[in-house]
N, CA, C and O of each residue as an XYZ file, in Angstrom:
840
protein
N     293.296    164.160    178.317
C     293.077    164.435    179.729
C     293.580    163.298    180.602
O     293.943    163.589    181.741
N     293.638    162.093    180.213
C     294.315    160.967    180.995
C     295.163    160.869    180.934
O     295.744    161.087    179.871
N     295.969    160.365    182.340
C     296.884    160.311    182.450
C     297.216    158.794    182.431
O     296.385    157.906    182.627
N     298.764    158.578    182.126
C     298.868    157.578    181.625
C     298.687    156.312    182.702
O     298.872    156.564    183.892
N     298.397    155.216    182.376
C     298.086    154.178    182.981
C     298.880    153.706    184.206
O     300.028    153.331    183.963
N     298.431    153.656    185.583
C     299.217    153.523    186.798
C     299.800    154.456    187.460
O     299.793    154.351    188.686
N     300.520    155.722    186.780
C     300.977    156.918    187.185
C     300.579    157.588    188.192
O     301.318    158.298    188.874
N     299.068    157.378    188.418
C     297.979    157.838    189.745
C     297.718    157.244    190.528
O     297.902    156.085    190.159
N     297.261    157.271    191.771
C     296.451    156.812    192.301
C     295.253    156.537    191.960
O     294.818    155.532    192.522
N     294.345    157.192    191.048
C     293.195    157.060    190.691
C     293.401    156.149    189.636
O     292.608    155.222    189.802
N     294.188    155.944    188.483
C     294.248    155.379    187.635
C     294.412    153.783    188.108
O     293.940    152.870    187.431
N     295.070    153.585    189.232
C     295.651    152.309    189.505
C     294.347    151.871    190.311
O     294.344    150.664    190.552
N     293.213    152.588    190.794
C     291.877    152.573    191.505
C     290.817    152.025    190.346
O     290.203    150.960    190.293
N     290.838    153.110    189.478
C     289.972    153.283    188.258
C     290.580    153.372    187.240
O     290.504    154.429    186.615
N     291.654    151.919    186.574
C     291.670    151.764    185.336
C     290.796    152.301    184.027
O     289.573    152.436    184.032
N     291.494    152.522    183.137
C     290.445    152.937    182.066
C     290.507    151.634    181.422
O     291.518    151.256    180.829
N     289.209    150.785    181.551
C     289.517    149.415    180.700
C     288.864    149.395    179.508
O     288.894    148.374    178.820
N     288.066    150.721    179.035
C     287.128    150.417    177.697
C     288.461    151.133    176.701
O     289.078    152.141    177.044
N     288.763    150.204    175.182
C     289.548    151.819    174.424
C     289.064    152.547    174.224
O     289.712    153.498    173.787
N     287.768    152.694    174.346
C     287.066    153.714    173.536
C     287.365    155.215    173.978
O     286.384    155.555    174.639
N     288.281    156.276    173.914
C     288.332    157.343    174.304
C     287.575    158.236    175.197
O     287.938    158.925    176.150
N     286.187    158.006    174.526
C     285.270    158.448    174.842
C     284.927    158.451    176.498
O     284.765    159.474    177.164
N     284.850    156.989    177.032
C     284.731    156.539    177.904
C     285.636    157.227    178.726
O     285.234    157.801    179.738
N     286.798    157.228    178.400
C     288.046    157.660    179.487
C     287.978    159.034    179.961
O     288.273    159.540    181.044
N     287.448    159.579    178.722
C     286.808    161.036    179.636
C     285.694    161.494    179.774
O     285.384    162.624    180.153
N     284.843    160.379    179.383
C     283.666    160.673    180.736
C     284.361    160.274    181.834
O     284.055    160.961    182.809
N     285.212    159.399    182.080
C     285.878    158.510    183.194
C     286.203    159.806    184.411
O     285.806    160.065    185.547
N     287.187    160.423    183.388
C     287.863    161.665    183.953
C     287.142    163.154    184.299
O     287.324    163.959    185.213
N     286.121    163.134    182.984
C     285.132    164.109    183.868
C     284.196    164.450    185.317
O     283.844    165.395    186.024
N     284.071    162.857    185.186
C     283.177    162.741    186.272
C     284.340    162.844    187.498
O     283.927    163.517    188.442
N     285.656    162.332    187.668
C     286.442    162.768    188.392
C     287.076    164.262    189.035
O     287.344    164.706    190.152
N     287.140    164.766    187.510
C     287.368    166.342    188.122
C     286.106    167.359    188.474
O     286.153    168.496    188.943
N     284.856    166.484    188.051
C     283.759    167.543    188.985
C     283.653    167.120    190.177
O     283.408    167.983    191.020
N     283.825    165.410    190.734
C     283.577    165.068    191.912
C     284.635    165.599    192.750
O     284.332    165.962    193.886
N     286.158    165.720    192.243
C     286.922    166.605    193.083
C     286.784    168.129    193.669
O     287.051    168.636    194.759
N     286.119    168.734    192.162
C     285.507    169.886    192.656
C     284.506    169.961    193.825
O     284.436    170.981    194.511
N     283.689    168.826    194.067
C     282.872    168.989    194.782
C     283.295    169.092    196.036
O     282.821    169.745    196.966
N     284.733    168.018    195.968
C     285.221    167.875    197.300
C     285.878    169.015    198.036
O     285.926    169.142    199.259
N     286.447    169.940    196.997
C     286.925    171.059    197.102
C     285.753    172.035    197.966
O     285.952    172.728    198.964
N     284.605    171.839    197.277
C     283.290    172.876    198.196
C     283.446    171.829    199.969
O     283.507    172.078    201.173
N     283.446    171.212    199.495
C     283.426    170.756    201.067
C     284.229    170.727    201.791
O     283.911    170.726    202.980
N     285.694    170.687    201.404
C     286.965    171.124    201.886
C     286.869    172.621    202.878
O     287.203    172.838    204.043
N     286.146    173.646    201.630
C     286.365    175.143    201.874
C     284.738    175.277    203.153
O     284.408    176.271    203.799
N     284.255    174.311    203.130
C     282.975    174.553    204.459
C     283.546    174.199    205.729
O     282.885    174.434    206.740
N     284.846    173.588    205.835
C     285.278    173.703    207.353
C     285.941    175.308    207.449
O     287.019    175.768    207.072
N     285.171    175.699    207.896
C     286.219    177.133    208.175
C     286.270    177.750    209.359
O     285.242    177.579    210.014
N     287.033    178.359    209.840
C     287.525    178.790    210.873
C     287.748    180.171    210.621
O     288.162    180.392    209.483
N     287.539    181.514    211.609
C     287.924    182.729    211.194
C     288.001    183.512    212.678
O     287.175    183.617    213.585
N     289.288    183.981    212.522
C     289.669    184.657    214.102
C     289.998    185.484    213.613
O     291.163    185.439    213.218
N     289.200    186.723    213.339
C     289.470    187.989    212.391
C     290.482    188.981    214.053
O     290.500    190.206    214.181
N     290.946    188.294    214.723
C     291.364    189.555    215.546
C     292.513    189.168    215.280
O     293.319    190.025    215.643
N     293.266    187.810    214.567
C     294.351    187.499    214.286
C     294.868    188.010    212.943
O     295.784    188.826    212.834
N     294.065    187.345    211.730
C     294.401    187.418    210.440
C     292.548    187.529    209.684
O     291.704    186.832    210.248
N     292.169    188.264    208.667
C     291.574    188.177    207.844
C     290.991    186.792    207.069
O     289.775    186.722    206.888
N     291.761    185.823    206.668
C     292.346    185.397    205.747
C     291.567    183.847    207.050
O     292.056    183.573    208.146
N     290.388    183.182    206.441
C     289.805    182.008    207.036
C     290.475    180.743    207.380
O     290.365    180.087    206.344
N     290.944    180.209    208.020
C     291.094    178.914    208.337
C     290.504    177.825    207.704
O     289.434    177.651    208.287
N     290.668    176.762    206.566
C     289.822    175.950    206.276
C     290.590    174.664    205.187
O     291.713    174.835    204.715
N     289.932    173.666    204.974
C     290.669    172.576    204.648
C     290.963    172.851    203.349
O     291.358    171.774    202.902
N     291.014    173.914    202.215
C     291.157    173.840    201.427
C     293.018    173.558    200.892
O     293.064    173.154    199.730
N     294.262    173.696    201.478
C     294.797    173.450    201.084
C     295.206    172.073    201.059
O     295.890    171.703    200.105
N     294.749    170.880    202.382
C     294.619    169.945    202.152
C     294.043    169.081    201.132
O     294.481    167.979    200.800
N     292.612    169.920    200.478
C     291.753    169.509    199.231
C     292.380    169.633    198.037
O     292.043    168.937    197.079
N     293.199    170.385    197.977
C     294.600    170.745    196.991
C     295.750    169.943    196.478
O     296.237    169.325    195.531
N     295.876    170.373    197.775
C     297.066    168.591    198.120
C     297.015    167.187    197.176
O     297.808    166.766    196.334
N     295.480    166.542    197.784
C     294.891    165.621    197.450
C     294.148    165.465    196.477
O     293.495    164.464    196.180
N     294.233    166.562    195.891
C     293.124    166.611    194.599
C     294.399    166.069    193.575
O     294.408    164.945    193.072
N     295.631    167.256    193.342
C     296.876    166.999    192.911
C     297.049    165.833    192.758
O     296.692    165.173    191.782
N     297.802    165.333    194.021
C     298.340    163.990    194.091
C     297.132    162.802    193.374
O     297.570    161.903    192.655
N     295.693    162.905    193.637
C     295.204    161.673    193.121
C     294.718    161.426    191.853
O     294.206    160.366    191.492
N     294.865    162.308    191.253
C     294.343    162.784    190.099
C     295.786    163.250    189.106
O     295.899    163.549    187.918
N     296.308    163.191    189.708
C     297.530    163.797    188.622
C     298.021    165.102    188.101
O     297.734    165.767    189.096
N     298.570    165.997    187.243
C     298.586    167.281    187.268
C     297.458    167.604    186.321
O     296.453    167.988    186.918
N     297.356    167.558    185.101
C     296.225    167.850    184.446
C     294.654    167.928    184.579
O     293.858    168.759    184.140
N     294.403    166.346    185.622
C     293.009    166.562    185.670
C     293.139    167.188    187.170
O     292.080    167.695    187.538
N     294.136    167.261    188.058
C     293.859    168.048    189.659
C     294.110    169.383    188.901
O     293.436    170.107    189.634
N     294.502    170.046    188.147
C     294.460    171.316    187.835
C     293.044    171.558    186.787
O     292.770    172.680    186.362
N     292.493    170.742    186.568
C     291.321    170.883    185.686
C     289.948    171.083    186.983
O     289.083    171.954    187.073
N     290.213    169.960    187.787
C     289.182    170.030    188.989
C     289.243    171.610    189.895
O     288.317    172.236    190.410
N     290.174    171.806    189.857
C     290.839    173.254    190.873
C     290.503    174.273    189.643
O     291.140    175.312    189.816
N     289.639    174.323    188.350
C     289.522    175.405    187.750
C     288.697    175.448    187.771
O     288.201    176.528    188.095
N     287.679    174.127    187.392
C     285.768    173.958    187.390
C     285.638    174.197    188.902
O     284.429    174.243    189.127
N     286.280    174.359    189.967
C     286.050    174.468    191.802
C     286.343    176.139    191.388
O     285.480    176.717    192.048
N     286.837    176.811    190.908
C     286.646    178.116    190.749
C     286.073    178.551    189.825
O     285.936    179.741    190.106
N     285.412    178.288    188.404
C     284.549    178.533    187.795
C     283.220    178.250    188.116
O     282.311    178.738    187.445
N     282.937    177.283    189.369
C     281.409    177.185    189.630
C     281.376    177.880    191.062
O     280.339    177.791    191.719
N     282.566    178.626    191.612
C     282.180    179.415    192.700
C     282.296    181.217    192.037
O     282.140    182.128    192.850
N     282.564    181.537    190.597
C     282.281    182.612    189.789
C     281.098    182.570    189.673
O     280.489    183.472    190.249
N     280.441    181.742    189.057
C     278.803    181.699    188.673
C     278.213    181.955    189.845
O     277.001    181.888    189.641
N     278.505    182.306    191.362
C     277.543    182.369    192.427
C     277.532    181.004    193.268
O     277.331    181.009    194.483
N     277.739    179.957    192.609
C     277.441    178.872    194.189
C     278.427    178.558    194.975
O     279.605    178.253    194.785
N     277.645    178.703    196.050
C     278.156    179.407    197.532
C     279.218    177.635    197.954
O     279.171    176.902    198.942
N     280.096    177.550    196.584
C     281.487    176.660    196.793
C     282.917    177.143    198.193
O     283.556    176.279    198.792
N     283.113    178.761    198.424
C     284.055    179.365    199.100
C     283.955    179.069    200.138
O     283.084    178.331    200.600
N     284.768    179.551    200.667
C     284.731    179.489    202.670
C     283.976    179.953    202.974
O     283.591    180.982    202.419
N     283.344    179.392    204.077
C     282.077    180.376    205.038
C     280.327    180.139    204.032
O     279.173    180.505    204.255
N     280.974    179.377    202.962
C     279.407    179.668    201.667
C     279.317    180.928    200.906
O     278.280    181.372    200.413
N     280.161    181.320    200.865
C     280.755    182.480    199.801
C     280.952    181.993    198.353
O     281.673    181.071    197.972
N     280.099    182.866    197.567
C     280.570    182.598    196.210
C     280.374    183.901    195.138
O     279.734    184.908    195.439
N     280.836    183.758    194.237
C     280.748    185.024    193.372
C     281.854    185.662    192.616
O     282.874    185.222    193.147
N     282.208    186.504    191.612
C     283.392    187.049    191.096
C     284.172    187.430    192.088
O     285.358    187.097    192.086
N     283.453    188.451    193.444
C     283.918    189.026    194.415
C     284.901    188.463    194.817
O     286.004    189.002    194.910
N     284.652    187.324    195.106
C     285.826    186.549    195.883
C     286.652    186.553    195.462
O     287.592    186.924    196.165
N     286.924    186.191    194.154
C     287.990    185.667    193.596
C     288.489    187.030    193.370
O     289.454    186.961    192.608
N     288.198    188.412    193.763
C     288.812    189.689    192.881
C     289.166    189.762    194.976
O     290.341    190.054    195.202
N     288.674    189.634    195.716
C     288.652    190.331    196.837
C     290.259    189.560    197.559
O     290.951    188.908    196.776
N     290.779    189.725    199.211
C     291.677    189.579    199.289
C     291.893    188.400    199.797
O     292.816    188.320    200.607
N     291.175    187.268    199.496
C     291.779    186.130    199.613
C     291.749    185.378    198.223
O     291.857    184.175    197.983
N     291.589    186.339    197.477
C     291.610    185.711    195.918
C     293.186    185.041    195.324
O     293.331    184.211    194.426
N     294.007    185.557    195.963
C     295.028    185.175    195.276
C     295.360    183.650    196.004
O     296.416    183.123    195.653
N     294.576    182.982    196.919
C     294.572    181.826    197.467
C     294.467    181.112    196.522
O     295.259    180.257    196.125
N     292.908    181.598    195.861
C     292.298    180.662    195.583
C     292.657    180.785    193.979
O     292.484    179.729    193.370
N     293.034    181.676    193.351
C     293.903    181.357    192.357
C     295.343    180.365    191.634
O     295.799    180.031    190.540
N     295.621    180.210    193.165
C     296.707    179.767    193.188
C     296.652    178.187    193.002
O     297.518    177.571    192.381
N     295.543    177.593    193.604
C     295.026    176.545    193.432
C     295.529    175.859    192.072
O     296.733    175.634    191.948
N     294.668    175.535    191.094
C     295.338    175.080    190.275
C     296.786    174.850    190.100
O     297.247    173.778    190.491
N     297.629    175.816    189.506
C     298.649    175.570    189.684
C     299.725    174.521    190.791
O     300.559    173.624    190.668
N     299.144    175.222    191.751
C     299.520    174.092    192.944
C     299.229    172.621    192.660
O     300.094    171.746    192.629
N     298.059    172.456    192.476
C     297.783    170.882    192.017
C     298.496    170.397    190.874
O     299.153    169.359    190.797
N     298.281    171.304    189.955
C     299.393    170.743    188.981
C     300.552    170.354    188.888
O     300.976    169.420    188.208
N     301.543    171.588    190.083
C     302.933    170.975    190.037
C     302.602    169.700    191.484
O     303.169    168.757    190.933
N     302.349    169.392    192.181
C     301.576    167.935    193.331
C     301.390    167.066    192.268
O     302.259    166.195    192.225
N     300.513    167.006    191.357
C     299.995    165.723    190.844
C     301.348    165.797    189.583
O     301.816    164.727    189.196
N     301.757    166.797    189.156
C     303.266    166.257    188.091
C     304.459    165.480    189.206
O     304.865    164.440    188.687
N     305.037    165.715    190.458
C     305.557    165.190    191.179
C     304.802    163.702    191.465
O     305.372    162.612    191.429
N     303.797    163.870    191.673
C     303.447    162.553    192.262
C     303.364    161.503    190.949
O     303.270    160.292    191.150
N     303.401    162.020    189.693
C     303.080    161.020    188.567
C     304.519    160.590    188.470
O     304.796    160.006    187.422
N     305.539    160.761    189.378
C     306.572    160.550    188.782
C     306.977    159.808    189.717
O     308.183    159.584    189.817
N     305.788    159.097    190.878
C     306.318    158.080    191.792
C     306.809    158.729    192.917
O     307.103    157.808    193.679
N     307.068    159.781    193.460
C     306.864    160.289    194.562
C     305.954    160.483    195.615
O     306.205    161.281    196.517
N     304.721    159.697    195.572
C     303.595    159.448    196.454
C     303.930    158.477    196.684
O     302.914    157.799    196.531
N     304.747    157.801    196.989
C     304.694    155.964    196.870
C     305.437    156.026    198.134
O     305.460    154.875    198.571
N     306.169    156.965    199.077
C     307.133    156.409    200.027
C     306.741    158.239    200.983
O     306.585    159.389    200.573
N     306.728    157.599    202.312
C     306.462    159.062    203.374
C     306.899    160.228    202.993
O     306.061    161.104    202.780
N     308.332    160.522    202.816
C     309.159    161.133    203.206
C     309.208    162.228    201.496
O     309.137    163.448    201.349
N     309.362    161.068    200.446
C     309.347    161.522    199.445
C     307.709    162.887    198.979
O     307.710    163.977    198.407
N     306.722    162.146    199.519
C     305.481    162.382    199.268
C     305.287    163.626    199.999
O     304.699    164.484    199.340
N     305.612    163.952    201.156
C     306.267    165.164    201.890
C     306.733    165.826    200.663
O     306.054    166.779    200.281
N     307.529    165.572    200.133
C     308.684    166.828    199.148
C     307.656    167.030    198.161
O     307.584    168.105    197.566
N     306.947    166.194    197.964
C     306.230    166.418    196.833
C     304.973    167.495    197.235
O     304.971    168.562    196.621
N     304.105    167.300    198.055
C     303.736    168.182    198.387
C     304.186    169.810    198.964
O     303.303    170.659    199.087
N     305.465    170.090    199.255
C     306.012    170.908    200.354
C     305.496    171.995    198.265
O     304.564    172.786    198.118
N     306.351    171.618    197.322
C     305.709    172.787    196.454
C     304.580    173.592    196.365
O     304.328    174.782    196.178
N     304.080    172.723    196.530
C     301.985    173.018    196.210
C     301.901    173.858    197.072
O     301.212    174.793    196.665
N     302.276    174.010    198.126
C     302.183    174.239    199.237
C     302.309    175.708    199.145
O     301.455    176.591    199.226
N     303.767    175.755    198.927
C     304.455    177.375    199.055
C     303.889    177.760    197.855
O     303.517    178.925    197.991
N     303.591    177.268    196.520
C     302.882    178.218    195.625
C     301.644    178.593    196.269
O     301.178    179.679    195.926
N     301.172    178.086    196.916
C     299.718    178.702    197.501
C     300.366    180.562    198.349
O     300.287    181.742    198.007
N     300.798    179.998    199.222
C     301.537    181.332    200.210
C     302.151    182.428    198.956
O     301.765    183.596    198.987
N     303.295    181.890    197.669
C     303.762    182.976    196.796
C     302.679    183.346    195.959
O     302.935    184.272    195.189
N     301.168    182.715    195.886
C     300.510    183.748    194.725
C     299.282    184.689    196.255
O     298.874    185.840    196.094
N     299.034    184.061    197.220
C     298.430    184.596    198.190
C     298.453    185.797    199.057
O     297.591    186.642    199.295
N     300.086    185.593    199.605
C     300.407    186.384    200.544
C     300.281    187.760    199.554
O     299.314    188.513    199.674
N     300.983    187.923    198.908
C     301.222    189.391    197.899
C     299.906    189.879    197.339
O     299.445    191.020    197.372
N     299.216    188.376    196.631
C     297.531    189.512    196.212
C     297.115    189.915    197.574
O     296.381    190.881    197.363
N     297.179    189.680    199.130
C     296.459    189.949    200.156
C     297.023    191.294    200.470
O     296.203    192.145    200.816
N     298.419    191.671    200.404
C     299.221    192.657    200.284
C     298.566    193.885    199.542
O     298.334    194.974    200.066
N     298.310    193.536    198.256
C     298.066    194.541    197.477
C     296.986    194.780    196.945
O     296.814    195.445    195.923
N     295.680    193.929    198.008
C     293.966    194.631    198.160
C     294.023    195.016    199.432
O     293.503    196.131    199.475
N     294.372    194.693    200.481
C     294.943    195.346    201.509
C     295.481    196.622    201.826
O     295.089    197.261    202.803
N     296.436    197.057    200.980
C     297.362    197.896    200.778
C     298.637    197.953    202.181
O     298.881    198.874    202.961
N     299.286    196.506    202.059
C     300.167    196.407    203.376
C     301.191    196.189    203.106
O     301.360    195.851    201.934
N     302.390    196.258    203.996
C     303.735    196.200    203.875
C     303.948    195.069    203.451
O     302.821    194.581    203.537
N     304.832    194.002    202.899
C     305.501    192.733    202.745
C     305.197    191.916    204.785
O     304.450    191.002    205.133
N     306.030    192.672    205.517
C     306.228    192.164    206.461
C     304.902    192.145    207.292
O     305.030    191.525    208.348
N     303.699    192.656    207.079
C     302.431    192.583    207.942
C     301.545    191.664    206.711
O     300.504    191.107    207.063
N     301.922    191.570    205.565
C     301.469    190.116    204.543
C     301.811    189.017    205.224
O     301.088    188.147    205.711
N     302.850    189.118    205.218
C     303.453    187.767    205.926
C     302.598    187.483    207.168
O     301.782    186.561    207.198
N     302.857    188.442    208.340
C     302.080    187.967    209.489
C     300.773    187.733    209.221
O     300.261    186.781    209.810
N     299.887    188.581    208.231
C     298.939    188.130    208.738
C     297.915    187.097    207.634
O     296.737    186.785    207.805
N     298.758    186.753    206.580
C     298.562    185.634    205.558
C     299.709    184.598    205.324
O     299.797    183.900    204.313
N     300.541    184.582    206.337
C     301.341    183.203    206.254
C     301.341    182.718    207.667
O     300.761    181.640    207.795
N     301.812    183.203    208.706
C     302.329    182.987    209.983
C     301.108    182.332    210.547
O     301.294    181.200    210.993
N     299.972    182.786    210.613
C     298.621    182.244    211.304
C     298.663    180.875    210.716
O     298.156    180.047    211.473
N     299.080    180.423    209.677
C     298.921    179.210    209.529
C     299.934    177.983    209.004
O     299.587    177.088    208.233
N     301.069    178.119    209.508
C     302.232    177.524    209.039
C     301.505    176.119    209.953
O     300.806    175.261    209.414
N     301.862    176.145    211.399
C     301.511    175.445    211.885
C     300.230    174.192    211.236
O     300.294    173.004    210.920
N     299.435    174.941    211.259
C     297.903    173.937    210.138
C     298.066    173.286    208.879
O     297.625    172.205    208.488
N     299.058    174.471    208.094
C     299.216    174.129    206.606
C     300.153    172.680    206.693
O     299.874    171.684    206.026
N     301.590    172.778    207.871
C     301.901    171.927    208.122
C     301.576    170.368    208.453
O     302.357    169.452    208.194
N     300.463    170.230    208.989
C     300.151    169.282    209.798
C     299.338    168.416    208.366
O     299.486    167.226    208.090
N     298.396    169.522    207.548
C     297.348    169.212    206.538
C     298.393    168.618    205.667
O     298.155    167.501    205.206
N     299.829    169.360    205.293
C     300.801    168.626    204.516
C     301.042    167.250    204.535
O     301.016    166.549    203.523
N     301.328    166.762    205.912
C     301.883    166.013    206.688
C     300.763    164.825    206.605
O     300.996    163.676    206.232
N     299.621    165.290    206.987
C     298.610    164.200    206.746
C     297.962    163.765    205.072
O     297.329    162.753    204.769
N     298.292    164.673    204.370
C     298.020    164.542    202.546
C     298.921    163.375    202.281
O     298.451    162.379    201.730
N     300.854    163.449    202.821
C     301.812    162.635    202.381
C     301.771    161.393    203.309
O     302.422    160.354    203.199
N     300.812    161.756    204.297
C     300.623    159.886    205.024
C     299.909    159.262    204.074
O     300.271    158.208    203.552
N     298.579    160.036    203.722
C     297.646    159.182    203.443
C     297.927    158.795    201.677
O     297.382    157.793    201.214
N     298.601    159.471    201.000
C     298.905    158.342    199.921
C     299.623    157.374    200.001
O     299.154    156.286    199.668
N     301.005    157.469    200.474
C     301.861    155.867    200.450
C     300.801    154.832    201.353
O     300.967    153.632    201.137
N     299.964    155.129    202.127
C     299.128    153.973    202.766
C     298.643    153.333    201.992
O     298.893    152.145    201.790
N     297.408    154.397    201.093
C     297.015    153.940    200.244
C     297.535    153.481    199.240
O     296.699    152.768    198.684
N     298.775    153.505    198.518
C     299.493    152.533    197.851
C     299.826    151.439    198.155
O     299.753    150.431    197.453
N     300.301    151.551    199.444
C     300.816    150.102    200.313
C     299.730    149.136    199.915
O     299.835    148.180    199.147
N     298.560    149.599    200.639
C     296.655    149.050    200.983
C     296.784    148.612    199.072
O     296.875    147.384    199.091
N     296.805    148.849    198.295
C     296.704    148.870    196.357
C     297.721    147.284    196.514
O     297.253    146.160    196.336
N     299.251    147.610    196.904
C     300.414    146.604    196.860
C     299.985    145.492    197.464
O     300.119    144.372    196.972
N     299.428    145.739    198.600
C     299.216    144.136    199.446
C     297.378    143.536    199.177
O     296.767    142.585    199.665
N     297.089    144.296    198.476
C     295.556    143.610    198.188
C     295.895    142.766    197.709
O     295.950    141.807    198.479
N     296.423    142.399    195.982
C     296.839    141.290    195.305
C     297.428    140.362    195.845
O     297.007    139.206    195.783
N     298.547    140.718    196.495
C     299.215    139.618    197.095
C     298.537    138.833    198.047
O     298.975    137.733    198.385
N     297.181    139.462    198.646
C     296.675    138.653    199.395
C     296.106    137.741    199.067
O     295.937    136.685    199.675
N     295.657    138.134    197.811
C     294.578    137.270    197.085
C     295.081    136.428    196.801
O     294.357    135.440    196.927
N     296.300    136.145    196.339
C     297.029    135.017    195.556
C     297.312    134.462    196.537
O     297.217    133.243    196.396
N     297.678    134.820    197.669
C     298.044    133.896    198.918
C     297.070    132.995    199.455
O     297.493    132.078    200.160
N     295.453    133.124    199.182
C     294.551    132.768    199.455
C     294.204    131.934    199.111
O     293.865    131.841    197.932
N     294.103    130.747    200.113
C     293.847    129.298    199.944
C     292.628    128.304    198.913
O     291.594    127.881    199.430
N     292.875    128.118    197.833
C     291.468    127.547    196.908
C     291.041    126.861    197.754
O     291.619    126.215    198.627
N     289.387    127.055    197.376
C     288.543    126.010    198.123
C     287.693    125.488    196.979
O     286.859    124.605    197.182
């Protein structure tokens, strides 16, 4: 389940310094449930202008984003499965405090299916040093992104029962703008936080013995 040493953000945060295996994934467990958690709290900002689109407004693709990128592909796709296996069992993890099989069968299910995957290909890009610089970290996210819209838009299509072109409007278009911005702020906030990782040390060493 770990990923290899430095490759993450989390790893370069939370070294695994014991060998003991063991340790490293409790290390990592406790990571992909606390992401999950973050994921429930992601999906409690929500927003819903049902005279526009169906389909809620809420931070979850940003929680996606960032789950990916900090965690890596394996354990952000492990966190994005236990964030949908503990909103199957009933707790009210979804948008709005929604939880249950329903959801995930009903028509914003193919969102939230999509999840995983998304994190996975985010945190495989980002293990490969593409979180480390603005522009790059952008590209890296822009995937995650559109796999959310290609497994979404079409399941909304076809519990719906709607054309391609009224999918689109009314499960992509309402939120290009948002998805954008949430992109945009996922690929600031890692190279910072790398930078903030790069110049800690150096400060220290710069720092005058007393």
């Amino acid at each position: 389940m770990a990923s290899v040493s430095g490759t993450t953000l989390v790893d370069r945060l939370l070294p695994a310094r014991s060998p003991s295996r063991s340790v490293t994934l409790l290390r990592d467990g406790v990571l992909v449930l606390g992401f999950s958690a973050f994921m429930a709290l992601c999906a409690r900002f929500s927003i819903y202008i049902s005279w526009i689109t169906p389909v809620p407004i809420t931070l979850q693709t940003l929680g996606v984003l960032l789950t990916g990128a900090v965690l890596g592909s394996r354990r952000g796709a492990l966190a994005l499965l236990a964030y949908l296996a503990e909103g199957a069992t009933g707790l009210p993890v979804f948008a709005g405090g929604a939880g249950g099989v329903a959801v995930l069968l009903g028509y914003t299910g193919g969102y939230l299916w999509s999840y995983p995957l998304a994190a996975w290909v985010t945190g495989w890009l980002c293990e490969r040093g593409l979180d480390r610089r603005y522009l790059t970290a952008a590209l890296a996210m822009l995937p995650g992104s559109l796999i959310i819209y290609a497994v979404g838009v079409p399941w909304l299509a076809l519990v719906l029962h709607l054309g391609p072109a009224q999918a689109l409007l009314l499960g992509m278009v309402p939120f290009l703008v948002g998805d954008t911005l949430k992109l945009l702020l996922a690929a600031a906030l890692l190279p910072s936080a790398w930078l903030v990782l790069r110049l800690g040390p150096q400060r220290d060493q710069g720092a005058p013995s007393r």
